[in-house]
N, C-alpha and C positions, 0 to 999 in steps of 0.2 A: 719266213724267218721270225716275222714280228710274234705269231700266233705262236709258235713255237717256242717263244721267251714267256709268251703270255702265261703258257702253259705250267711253265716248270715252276714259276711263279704262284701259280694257283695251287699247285701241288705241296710243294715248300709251304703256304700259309693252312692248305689243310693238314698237314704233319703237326705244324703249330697249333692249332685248334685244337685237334687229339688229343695234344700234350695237354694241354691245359684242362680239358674233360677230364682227361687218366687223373693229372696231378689232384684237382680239385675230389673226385672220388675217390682217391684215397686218403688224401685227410680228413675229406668227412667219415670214414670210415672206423678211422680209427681214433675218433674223438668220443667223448663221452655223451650220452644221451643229456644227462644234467646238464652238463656245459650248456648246448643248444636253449635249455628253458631259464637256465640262469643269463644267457647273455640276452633274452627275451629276443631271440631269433625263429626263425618255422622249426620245426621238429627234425631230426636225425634222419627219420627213414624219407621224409619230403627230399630232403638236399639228394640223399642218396638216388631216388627215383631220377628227379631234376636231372643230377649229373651222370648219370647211366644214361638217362634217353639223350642226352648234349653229345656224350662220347658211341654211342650208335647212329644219330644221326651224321653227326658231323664225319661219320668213317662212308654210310651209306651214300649220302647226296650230293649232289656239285654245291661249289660257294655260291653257284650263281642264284641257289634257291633262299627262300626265307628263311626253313627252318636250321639249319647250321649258324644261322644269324642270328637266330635264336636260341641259342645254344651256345652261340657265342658270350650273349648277353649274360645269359644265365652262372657261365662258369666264372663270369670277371666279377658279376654282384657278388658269387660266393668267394671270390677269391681276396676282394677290395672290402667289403662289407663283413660279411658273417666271421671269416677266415682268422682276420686281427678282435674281433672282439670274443669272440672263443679262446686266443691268445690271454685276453686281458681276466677273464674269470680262471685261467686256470685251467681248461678242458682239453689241455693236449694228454701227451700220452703217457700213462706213466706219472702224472700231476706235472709236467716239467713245463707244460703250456706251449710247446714249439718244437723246431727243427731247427732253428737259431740257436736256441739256447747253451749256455755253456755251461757243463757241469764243473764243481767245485774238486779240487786237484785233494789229494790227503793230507797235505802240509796246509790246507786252507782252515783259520779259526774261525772265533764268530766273528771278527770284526774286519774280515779279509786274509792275505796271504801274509804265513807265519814264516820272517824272513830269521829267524835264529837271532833275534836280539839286535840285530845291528841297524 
């Protein structure tokens, strides 16, 4: 019973792994090459290698091995580190810097939202 909890457990955290590999490759994906050398991070196609081999390994191996762990590693430094400062130059998609971001409504002027005078 206990192994059997163990199990579904271990499964559950490598779905989360995955996730994190997928999410991470595809923001690097879709970020700008510039960004990368303006935020003085590794290069575009490095992250992309990185976070391809994080989300094949971590699909291929048990957690109990190193490499997923390593992989692990790897998708949290791009996600905590490179991730927000590619935010900060500007290098998202589109120049809007993010997937947060809020775009400006068409009643919006330069100095915020144009409520009609009142």
């Amino acid at each position: 019973m206990l192994m059997l909890g163990f199990a579904g457990f271990m499964g559950i955290l490598k779905i989360i792994l995955m996730a994190l590999a997928a999410l991470g490759l595809f923001d690097a994906a879709f970020r700008r090459e510039d960004a990368f050398r303006a935020a003085d991070k590794q290069n575009k196609v490095f992250w992309l290698i990185i976070l391809g081999i994080a989300l094949v390994v971590s699909y291929l191996f048990s957690l109990l091995s190193i490499l997923p762990i390593a992989g692990a590693v790897a998708c949290i430094v791009y996600l905590v580190d490179v991730r927000p400062a590619l935010q900060q130059v500007g290098g998202g998609r589109g120049g809007r810097g993010g997937w947060g971001r809020r775009r400006g409504s068409s009643s919006d002027g330069p100095y915020g939202p144009y409520n009609g005078g009142r």
